[in-house]
Each structure stands twice: as C-alpha cells, then as structure tokens.
GUSE-624695 format. One record per residue: residue in one letter; x, y, z of N, C-alpha, C in turn; residue number from 1. Coordinates in steps of 0.1 Angstrom, whole numbers, plus 5000, padded with zeros to 4 digits. Example, Ala and Ser with C-alpha at 12.3 -4.5 7.8 and 13.67 -1.06 7.14 Angstrom:
! residues 2
+---------+------+------+------+------+------+------+------+------+------+-----+
: residuo :  n_x :  n_y :  n_z : ca_x : ca_y : ca_z :  c_x :  c_y :  c_z : num :
+---------+------+------+------+------+------+------+------+------+------+-----+
:       a : 5132 : 4943 : 5078 : 5123 : 4955 : 5078 : 5132 : 4967 : 5078 :   1 :
:       s : 5128 : 4978 : 5071 : 5137 : 4989 : 5071 : 5129 : 5000 : 5079 :   2 :
+---------+------+------+------+------+------+------+------+------+------+-----+
! end
This chain:
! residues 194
+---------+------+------+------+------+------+------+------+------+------+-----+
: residuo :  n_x :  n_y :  n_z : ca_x : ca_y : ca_z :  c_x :  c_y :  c_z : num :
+---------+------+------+------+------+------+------+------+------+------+-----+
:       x : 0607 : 4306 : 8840 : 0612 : 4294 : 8846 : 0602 : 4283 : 8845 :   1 :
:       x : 0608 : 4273 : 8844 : 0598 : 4258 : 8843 : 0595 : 4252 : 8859 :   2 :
:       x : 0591 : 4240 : 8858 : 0585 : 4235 : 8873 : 0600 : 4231 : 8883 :   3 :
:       x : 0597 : 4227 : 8891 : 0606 : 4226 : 8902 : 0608 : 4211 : 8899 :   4 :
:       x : 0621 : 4201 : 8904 : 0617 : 4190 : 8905 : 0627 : 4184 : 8916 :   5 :
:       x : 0619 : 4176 : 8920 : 0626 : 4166 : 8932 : 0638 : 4152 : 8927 :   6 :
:       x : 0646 : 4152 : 8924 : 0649 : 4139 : 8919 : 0649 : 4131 : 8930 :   7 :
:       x : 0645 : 4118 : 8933 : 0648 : 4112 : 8946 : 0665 : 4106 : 8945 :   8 :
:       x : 0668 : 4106 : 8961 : 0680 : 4097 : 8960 : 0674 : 4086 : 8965 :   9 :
:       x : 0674 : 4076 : 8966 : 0673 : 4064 : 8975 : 0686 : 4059 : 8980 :  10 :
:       x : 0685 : 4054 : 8990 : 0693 : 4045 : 8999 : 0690 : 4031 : 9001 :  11 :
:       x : 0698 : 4022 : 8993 : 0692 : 4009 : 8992 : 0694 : 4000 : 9006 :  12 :
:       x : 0702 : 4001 : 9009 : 0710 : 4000 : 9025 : 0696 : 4001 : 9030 :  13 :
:       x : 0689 : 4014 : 9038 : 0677 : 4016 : 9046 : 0665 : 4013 : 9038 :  14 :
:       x : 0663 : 4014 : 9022 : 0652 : 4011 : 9017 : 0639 : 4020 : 9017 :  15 :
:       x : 0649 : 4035 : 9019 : 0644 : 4041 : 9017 : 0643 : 4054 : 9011 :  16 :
:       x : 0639 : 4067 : 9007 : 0644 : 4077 : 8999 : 0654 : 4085 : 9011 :  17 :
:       x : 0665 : 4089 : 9008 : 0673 : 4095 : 9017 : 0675 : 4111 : 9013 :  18 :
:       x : 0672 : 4115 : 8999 : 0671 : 4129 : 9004 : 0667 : 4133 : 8988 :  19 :
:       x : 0671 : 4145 : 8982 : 0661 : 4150 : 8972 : 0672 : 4161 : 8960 :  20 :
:       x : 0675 : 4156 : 8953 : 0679 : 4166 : 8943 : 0670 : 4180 : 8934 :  21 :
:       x : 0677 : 4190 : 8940 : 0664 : 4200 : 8934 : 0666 : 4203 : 8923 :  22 :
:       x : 0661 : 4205 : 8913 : 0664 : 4212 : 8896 : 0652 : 4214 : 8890 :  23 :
:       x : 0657 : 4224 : 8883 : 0645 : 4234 : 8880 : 0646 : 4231 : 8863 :  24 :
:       x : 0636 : 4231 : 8856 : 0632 : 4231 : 8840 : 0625 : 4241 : 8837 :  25 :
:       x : 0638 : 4244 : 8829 : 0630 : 4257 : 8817 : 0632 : 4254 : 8802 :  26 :
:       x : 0630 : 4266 : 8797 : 0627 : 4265 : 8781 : 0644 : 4261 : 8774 :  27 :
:       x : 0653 : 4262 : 8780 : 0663 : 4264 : 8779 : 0672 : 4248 : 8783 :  28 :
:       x : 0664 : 4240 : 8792 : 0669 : 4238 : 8800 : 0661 : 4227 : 8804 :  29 :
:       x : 0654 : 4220 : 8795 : 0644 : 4210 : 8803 : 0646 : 4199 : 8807 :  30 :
:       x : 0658 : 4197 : 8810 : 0659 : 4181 : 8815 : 0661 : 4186 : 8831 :  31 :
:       x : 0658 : 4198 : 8836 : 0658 : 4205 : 8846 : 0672 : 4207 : 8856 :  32 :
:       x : 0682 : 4207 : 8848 : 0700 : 4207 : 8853 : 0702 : 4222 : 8858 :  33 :
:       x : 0697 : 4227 : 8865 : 0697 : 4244 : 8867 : 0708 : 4241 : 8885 :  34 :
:       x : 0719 : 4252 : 8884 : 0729 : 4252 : 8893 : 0717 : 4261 : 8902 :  35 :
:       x : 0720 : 4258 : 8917 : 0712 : 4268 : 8928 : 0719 : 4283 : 8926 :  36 :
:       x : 0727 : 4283 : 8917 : 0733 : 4303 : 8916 : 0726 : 4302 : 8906 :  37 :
:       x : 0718 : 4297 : 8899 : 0712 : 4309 : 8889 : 0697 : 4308 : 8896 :  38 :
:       x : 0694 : 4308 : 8912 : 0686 : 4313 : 8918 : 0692 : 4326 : 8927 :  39 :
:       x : 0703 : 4328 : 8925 : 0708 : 4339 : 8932 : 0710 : 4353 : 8920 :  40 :
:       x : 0717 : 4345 : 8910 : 0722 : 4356 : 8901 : 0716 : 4352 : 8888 :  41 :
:       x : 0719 : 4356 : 8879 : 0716 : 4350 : 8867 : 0729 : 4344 : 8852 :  42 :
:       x : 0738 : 4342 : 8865 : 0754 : 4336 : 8856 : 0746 : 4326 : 8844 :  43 :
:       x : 0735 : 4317 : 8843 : 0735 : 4309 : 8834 : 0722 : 4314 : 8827 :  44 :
:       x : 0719 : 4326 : 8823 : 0711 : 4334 : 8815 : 0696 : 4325 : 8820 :  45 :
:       x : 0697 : 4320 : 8830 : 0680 : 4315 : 8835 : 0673 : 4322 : 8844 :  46 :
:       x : 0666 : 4329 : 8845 : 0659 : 4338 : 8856 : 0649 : 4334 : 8866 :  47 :
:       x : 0658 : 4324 : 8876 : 0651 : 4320 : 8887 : 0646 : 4327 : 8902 :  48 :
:       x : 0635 : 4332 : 8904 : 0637 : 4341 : 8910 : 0637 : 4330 : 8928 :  49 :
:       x : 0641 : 4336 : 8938 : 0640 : 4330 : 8948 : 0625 : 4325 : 8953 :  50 :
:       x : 0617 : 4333 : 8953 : 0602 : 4331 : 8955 : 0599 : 4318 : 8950 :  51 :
:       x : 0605 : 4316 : 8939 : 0600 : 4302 : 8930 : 0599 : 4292 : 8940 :  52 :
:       x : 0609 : 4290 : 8948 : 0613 : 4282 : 8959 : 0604 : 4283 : 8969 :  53 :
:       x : 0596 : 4292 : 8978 : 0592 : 4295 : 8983 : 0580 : 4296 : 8987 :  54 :
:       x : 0573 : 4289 : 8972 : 0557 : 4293 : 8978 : 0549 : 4276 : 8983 :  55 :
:       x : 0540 : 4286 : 8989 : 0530 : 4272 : 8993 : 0532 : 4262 : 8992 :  56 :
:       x : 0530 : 4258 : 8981 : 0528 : 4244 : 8972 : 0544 : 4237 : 8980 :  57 :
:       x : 0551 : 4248 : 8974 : 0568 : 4236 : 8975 : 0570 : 4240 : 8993 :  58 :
:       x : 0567 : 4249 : 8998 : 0572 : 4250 : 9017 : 0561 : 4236 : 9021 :  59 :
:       x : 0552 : 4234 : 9018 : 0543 : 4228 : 9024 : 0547 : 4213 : 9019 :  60 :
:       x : 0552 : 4209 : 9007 : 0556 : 4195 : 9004 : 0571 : 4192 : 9009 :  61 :
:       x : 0577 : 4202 : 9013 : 0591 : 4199 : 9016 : 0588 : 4202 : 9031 :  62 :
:       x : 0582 : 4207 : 9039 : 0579 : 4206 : 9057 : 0572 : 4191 : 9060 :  63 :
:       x : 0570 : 4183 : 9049 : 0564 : 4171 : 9050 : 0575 : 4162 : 9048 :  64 :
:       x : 0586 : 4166 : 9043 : 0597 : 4158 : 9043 : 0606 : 4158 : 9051 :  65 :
:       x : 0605 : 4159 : 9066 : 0614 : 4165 : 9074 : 0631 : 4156 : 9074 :  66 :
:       x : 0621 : 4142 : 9070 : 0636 : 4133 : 9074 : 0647 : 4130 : 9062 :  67 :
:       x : 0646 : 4142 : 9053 : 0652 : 4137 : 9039 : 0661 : 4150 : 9037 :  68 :
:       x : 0671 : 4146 : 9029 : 0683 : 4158 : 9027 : 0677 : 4167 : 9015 :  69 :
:       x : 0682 : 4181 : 9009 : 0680 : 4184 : 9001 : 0693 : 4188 : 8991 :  70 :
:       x : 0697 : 4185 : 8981 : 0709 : 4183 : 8979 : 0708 : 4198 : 8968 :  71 :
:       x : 0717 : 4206 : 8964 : 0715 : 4220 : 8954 : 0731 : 4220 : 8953 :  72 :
:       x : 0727 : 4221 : 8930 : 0738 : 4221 : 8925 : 0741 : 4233 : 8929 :  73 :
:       x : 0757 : 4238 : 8932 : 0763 : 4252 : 8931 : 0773 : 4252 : 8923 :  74 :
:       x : 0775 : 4266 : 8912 : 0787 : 4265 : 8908 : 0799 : 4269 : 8913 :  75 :
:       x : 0811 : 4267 : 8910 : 0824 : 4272 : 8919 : 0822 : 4287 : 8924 :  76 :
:       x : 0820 : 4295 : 8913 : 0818 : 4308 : 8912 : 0812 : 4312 : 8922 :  77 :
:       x : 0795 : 4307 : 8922 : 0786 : 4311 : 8933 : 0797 : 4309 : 8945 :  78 :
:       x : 0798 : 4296 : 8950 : 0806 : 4292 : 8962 : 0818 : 4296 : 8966 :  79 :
:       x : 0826 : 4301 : 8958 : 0835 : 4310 : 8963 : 0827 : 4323 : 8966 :  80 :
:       x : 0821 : 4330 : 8959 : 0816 : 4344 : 8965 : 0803 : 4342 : 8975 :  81 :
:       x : 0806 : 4336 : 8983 : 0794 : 4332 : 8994 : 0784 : 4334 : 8999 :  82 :
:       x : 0785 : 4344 : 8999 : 0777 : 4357 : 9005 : 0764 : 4353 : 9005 :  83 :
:       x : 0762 : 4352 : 8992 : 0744 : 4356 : 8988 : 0743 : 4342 : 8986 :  84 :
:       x : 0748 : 4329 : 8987 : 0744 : 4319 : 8989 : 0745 : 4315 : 9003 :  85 :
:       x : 0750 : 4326 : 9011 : 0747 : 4316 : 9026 : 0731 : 4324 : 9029 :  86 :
:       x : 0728 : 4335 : 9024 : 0716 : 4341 : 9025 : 0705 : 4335 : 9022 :  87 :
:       x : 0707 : 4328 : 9011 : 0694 : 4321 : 9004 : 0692 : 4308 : 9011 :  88 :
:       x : 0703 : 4300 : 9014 : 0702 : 4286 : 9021 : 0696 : 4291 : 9037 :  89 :
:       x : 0701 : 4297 : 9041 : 0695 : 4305 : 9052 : 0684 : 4303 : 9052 :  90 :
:       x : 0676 : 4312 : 9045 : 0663 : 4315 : 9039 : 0653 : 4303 : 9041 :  91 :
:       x : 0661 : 4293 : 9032 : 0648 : 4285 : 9029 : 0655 : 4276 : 9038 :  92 :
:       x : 0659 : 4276 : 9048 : 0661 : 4262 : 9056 : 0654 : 4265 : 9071 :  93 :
:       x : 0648 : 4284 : 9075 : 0640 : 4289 : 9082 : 0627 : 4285 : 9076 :  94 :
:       x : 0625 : 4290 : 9062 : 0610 : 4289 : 9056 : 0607 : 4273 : 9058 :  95 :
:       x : 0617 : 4266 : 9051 : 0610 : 4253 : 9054 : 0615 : 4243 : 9066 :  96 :
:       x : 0619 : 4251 : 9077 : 0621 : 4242 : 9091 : 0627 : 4232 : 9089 :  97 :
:       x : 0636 : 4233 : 9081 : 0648 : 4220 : 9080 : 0660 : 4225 : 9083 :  98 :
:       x : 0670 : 4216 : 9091 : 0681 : 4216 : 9098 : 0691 : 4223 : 9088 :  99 :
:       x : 0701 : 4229 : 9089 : 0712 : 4233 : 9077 : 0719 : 4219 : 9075 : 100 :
:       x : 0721 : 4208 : 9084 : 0724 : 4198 : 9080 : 0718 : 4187 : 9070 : 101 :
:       x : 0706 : 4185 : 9071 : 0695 : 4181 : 9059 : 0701 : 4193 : 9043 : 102 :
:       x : 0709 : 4203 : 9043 : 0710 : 4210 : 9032 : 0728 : 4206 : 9027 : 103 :
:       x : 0728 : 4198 : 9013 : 0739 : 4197 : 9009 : 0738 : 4204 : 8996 : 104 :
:       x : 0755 : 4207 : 8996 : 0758 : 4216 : 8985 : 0767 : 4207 : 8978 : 105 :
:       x : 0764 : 4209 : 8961 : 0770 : 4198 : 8954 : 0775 : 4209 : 8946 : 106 :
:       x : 0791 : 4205 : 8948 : 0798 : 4210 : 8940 : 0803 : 4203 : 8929 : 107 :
:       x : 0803 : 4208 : 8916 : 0805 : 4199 : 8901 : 0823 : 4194 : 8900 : 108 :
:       x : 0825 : 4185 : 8899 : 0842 : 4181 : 8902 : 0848 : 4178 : 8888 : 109 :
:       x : 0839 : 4189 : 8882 : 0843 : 4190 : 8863 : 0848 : 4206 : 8863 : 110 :
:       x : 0848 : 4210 : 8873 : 0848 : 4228 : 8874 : 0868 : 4230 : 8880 : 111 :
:       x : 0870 : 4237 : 8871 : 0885 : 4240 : 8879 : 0882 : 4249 : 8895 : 112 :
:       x : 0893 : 4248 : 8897 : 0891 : 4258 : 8913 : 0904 : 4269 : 8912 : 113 :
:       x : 0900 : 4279 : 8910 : 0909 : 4290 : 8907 : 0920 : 4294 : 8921 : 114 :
:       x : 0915 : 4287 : 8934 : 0920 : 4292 : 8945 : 0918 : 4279 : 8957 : 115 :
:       x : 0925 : 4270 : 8955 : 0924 : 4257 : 8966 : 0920 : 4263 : 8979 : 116 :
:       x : 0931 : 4272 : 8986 : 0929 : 4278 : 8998 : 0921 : 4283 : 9001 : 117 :
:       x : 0914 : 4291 : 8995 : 0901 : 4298 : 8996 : 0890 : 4288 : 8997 : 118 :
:       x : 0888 : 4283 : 8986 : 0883 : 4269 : 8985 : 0879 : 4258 : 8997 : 119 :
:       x : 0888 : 4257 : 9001 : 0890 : 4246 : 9017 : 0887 : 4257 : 9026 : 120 :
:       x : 0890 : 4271 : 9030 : 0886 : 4278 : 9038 : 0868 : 4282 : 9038 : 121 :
:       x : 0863 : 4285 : 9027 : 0850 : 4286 : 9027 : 0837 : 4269 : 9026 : 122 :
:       x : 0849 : 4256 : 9025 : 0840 : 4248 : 9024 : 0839 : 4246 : 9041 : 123 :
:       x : 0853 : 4250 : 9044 : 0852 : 4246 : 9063 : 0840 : 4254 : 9071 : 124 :
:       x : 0842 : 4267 : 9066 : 0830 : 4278 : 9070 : 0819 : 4270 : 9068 : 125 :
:       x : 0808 : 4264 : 9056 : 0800 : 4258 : 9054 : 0801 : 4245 : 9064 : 126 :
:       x : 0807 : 4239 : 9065 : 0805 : 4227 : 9073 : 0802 : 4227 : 9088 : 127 :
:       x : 0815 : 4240 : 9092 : 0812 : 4242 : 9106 : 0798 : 4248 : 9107 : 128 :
:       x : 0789 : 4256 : 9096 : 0779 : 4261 : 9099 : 0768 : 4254 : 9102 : 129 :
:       x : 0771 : 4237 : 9099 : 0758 : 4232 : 9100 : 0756 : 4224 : 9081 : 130 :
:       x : 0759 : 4231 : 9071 : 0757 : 4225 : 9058 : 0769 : 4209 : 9055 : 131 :
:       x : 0762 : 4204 : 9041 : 0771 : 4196 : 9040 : 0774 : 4195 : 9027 : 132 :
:       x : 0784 : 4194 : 9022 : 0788 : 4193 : 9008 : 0789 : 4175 : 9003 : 133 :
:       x : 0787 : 4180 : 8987 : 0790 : 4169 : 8980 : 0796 : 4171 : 8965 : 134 :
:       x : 0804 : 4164 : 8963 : 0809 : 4164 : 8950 : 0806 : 4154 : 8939 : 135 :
:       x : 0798 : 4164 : 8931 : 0793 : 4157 : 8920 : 0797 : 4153 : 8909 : 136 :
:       x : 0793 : 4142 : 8902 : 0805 : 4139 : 8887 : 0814 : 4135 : 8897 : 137 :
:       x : 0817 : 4129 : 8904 : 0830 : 4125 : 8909 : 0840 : 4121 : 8898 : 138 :
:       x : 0832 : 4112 : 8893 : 0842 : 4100 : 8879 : 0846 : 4106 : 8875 : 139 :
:       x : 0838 : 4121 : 8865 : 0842 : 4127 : 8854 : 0849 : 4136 : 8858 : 140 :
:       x : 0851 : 4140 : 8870 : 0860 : 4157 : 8869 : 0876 : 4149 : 8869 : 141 :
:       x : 0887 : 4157 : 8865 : 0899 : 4157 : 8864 : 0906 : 4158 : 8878 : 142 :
:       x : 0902 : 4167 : 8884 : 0905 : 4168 : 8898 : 0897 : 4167 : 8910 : 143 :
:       x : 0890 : 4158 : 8909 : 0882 : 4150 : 8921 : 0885 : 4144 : 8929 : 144 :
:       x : 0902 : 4136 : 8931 : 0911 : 4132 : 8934 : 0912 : 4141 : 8945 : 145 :
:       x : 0920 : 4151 : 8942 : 0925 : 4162 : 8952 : 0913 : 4171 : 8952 : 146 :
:       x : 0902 : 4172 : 8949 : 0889 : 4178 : 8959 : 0890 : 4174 : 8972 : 147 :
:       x : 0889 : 4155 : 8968 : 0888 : 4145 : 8978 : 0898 : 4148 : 8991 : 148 :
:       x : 0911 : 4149 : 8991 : 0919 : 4148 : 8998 : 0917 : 4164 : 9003 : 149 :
:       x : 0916 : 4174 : 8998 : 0914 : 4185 : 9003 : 0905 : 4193 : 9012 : 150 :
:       x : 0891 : 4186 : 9006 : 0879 : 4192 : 9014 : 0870 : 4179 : 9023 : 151 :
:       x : 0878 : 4172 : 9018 : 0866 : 4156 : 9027 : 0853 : 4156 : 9029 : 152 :
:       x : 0846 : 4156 : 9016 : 0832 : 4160 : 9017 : 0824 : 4148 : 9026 : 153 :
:       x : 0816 : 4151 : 9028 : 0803 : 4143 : 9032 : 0796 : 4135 : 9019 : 154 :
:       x : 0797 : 4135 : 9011 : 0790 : 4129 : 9000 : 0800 : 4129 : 8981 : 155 :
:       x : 0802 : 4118 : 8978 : 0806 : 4117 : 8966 : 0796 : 4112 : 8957 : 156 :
:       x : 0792 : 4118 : 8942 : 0785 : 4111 : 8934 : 0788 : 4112 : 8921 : 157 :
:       x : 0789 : 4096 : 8917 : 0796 : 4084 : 8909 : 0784 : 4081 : 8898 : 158 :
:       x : 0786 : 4085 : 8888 : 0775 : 4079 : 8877 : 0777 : 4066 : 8878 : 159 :
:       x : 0764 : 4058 : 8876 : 0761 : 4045 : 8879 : 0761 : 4038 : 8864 : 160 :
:       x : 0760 : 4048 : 8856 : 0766 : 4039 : 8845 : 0782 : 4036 : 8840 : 161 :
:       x : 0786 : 4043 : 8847 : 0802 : 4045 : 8849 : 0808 : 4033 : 8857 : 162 :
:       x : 0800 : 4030 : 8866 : 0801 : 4022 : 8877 : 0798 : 4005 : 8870 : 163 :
:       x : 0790 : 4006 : 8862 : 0782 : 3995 : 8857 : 0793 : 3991 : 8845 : 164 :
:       x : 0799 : 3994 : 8838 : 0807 : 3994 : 8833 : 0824 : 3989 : 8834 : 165 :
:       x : 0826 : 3997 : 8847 : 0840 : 3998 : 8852 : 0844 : 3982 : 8852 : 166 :
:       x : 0840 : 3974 : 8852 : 0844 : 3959 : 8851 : 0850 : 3953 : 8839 : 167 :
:       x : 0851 : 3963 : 8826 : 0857 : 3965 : 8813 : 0867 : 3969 : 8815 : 168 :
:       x : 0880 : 3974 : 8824 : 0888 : 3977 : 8827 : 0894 : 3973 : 8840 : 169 :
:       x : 0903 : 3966 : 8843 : 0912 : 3963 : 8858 : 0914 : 3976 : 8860 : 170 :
:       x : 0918 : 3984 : 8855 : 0927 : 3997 : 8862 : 0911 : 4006 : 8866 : 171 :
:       x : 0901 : 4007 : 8860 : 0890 : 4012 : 8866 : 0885 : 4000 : 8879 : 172 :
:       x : 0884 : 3989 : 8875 : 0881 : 3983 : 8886 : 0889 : 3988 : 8899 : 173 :
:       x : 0899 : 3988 : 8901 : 0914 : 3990 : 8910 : 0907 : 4005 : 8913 : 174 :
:       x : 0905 : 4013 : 8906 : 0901 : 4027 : 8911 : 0890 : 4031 : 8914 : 175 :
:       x : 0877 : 4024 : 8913 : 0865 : 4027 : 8923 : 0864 : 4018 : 8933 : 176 :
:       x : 0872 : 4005 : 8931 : 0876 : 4000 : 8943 : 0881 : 4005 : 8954 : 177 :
:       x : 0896 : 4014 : 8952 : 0903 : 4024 : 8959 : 0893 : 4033 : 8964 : 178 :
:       x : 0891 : 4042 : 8959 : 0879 : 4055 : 8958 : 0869 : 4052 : 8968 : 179 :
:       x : 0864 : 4043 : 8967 : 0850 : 4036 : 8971 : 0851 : 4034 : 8989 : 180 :
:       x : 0861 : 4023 : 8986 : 0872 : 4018 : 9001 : 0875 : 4031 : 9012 : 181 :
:       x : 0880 : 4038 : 9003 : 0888 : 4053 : 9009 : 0873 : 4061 : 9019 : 182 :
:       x : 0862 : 4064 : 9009 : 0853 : 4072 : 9014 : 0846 : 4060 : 9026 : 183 :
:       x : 0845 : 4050 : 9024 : 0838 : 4042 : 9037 : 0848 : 4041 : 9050 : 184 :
:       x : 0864 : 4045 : 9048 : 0870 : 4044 : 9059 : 0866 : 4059 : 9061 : 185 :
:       x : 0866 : 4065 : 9057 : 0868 : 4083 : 9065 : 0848 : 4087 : 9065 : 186 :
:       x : 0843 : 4079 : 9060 : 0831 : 4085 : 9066 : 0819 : 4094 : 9053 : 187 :
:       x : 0826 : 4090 : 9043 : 0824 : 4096 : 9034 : 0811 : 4084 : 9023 : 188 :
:       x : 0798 : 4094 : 9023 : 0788 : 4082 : 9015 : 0789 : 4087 : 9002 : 189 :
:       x : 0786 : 4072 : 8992 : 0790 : 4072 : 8981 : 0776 : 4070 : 8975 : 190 :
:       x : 0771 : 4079 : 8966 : 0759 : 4081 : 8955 : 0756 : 4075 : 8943 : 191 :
:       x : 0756 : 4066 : 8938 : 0753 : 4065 : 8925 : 0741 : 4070 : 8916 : 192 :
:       x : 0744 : 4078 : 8903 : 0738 : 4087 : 8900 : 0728 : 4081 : 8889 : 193 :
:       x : 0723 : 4087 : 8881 : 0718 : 4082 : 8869 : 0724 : 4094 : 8854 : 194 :
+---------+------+------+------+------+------+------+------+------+------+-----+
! end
C-alpha cells in the first residue's frame, strides 16, 4: 500500500479547512482514490491493512485535528453489509478521540443500490449512531435524485468543474439551481469537489 493522504475540504463561508478526505495511494492506484472497504476487505484487489490507519504518525496528526471532519469513500457493497464497517469506524474514532459525528461516509451516487429499503434502513442506523453520510459525484450518478429524496444526507458533492460550466446550459443552470436551493432548505451542505 502507498501513503495515506488528507485531501483538504475548505469552507470558504468560515475560511477555513472544514474537514479531510482520506485516500490511500498505491501502485495500482496513485492518484490515491482507494474506497474505505478495501481497508476492510480486499473487493478492489488493494491490500490495505487496518493498522495502516493507525499508527503513530497518522493517530497523533489526526488527535491534532480535533475540529475537522473525516470524510471515507464506502462502496455500496461494504455499506450494505455493515458489520465490519461499523467495527473499523468504531475503531478509529476511539483510537483517534474523535466524535462518530466528525466521521462521514461518502457514498458514490454512480453505484446502483440493489435494495432502496435496506439502503434507507441501514443509512438511518448510521445516522442515529452518531455518523454522517455524504453523497459523492452527486452530478454524475443517474440516481442521485432519489438518493437525495430517500436518504437526506448531511452532505452532497458536486464537481466544481461541472459547476463551472453549468452556465453553458439553462436546463443545467435550472438544475443546480434547484438541487443547490433544495439542500440549503432541508439542511443539507453542498461540496464542491475538484
């Protein structure tokens, strides 16, 4: 496995970094896009062991970051079978003394969902636990729409080059206008990605 990395989010609103995308780079893999289940299992042929997360170096720079989120890709797969991802989040939100609410789970809104109900049932378990979800690729997934209306995440993220663009189209204008509008009435913060 390659190094760990932090992506920052910033919040331009407070002006300041608001919380931290984790991704891991390997040989396979270097722009460092690694889902948090292939720290559990090895579904994407990458062999991240949990320890990786864990030692010194990264417990001791992330107990320094008390006031920042930590955001961790999941795939549907992992997240429907729960189990051993509420273990690991567990884990390191003890090891490194951060709240389960500082820990969001980004789910890819490019991934089908084989089972809505299940789906909504295990994102509510997560939420009532204290975690927070977000849906990532918002733009690009096909059904992001009805993610939206089904699970009401805490967090949407919108490529900003998508966003930077959208002014080449009224009907894209009209729809991150909508989108955009929708999540600031119900509570819902909006990311722009790179």
């Amino acid at each position: 496995s390659g190094p760990l990395y932090f992506q920052p989010i910033f919040s331009i609103r407070e002006g300041k970094i608001y919380g931290y995308e984790l991704s891991i780079a390997s040989k396979k893999n270097p722009a460092g896009k690694i889902h948090a289940s292939s720290l559990i299992n090895n579904r994407m042929n990458t062999p991240i062991p949990l320890k990786y997360l864990c030692t010194e170096e990264i417990t001791h720079w992330i107990m320094n970051c008390k006031d920042v989120s930590l955001f961790f890709k999941v795939s549907i797969q992992t997240f429907i079978s729960h189990s051993p991802l509420t273990g690991l989040l567990n884990k390191l939100s003890e090891r490194w003394e951060i709240p389960k609410k500082q820990m969001v789970f980004e789910i890819p809104g490019k991934t089908i969902i084989p089972d809505y109900d299940l789906f909504k049932q295990i994102v509510a378990y997560y939420q009532e636990d204290g975690y927070r979800i977000a849906i990532d690729n918002f733009d690009a997934g096909y059904n992001c729409l009805k993610l939206l209306s089904i699970i009401e995440p805490d967090f949407i993220k919108i490529s900003a080059h998508r966003l930077s663009k959208a002014d080449q189209s009224s009907a894209n204008v009209n729809l991150f206008d909508r989108v955009i509008t929708t999540c600031r009435k119900v509570g819902i913060q909006v990311i722009a990605t790179q």
